[in-house]
N, C-alpha and C positions, 0 to 999 in steps of 0.2 A: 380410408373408406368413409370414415365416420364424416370428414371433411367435405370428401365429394357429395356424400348425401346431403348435407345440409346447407349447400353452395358458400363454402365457408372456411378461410383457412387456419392454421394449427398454429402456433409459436414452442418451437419447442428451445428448451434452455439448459444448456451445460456444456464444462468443456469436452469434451465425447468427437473423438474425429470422425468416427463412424457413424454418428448422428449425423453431424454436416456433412459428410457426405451423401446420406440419405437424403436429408434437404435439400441438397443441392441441385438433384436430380424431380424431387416430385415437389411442382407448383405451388402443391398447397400447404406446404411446410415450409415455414420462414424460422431458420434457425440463428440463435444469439447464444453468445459463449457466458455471459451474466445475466444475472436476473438486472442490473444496471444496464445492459445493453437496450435489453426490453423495452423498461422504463422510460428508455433516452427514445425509443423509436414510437410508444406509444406518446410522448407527450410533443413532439418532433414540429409538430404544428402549430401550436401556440408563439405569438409574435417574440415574447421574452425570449422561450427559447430561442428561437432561430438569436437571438442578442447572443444570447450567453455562449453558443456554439461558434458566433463569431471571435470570440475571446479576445475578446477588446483589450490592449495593449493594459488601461487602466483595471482589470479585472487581473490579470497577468500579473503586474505587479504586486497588487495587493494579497494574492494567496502566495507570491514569494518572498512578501515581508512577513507575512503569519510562520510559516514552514523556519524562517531563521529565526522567528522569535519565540517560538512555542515547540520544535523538534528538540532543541537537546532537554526539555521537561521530562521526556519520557522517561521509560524506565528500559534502560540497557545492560545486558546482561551478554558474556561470553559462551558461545555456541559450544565449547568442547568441553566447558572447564567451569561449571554453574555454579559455584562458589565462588567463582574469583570476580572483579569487578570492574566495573568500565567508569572513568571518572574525565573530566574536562573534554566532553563534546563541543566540537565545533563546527559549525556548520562554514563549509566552503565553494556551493553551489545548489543551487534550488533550479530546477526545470520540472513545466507544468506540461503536462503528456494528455490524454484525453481527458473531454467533462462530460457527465451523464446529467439529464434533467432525471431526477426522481419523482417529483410530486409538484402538480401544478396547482396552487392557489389562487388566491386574490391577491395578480400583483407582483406574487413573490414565488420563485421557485428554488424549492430543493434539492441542492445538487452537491454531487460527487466531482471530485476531481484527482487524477492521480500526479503524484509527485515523486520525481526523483532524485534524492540528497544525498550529495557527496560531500564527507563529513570527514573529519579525524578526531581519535578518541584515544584515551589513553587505559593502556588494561593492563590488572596485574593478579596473579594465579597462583595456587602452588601448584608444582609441576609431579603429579601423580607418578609418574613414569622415574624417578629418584628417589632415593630414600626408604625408606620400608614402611610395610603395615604388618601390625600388632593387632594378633586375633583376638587376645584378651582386654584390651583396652577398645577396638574397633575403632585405630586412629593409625595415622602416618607419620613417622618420625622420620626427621632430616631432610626431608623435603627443598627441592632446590625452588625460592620463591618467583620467578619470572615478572617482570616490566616489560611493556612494549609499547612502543605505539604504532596505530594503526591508520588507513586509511581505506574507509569503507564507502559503500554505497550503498543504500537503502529505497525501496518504493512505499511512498505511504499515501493513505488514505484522508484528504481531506473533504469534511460534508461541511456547507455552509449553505446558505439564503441568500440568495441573486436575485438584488430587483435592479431594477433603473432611477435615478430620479435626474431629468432633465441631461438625458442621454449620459450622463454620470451613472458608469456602476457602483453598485453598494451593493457590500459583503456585510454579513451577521451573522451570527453564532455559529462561527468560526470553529471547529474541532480536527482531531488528528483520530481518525477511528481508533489506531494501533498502540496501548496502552504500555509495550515489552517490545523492544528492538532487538533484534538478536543479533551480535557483531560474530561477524568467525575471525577468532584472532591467532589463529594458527592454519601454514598452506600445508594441510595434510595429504596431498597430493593425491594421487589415483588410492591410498591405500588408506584413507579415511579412519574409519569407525574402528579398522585394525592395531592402529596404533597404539 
């Protein structure tokens, strides 16, 4: 209503199915599942943009040498077993999925990109589920200690600065938003959290 009065329309933003499809149906609601979607549609016009959305082969490359030089940095940790430890990341595939322009400057624009890394990792745990706990000490004894290794897949969050210079992309300050990786190093199958 408030739209129609003002001849004007709404952006509304989250992931909500119910939303979109309210949108979908009345004109004046343009709905985006991120506040990144937004962003990418409000700056959508700017000539860089339209560059960087073309994702130039050499733009391409360079956020999938960053992702294999700078993903096993992070900090990884076992999804079931949070004591236990994730050690010799390797990274063995880097694929770049959509980019969002965030912020349009002079020149240079702020952008997201997501990525998806198929990696193998080495993890080892004690295995809770063995051995006993001792209510006066508040400890596990005998515990069976488990090794594995793994191979996972991860999406992560790289923000970096897209400019051009003489139709050369250039990338700067280059980051992984995602500080803690979480590997699930056990297929606990339909019965999960029970286990």
């Amino acid at each position: 209503m408030w739209a129609e009065e003002h001849g004007t329309s709404v952006y509304v933003v989250g992931p909500d199915d119910d939303l979109k499809r309210v949108c979908d149906v009345e004109d004046r609601l343009q709905y985006f599942e991120k506040i990144e979607a937004l962003l990418d549609h409000i700056n959508r016009a700017d000539v860089l943009v339209q560059k960087l959305h073309q994702k130039p082969q050499a733009l391409v490359d360079k956020l999938i040498q960053f992702v294999f030089n700078f993903f096993p940095d992070r900090l990884f940790v076992p999804e079931y077993n949070p004591h236990g430890y994730v050690e010799n990341v390797e990274v063995a595939n880097v694929e770049i999925g959509e980019v969002y322009a965030l912020e349009v400057g002079d020149g240079v624009v702020k952008a997201e990109a997501e990525a998806t890394v198929e990696y193998s990792a080495h993890v080892s745990y004690e295995d809770l589920d063995t051995g006993f706990y001792e209510l006066e000490t508040d400890r596990y004894y005998m515990t069976d200690h488990v090794n594995l290794d793994v191979d996972e897949k991860s999406t992560v969050t790289v923000l970096f600065d897209f400019s051009v210079d003489a139709d050369n992309p250039i990338v700067s300050e280059a980051s992984i938003a995602e500080d803690m990786i979480t590997v699930e190093e056990e297929n606990r199958g339909d019965y999960g959290f029970y286990k």
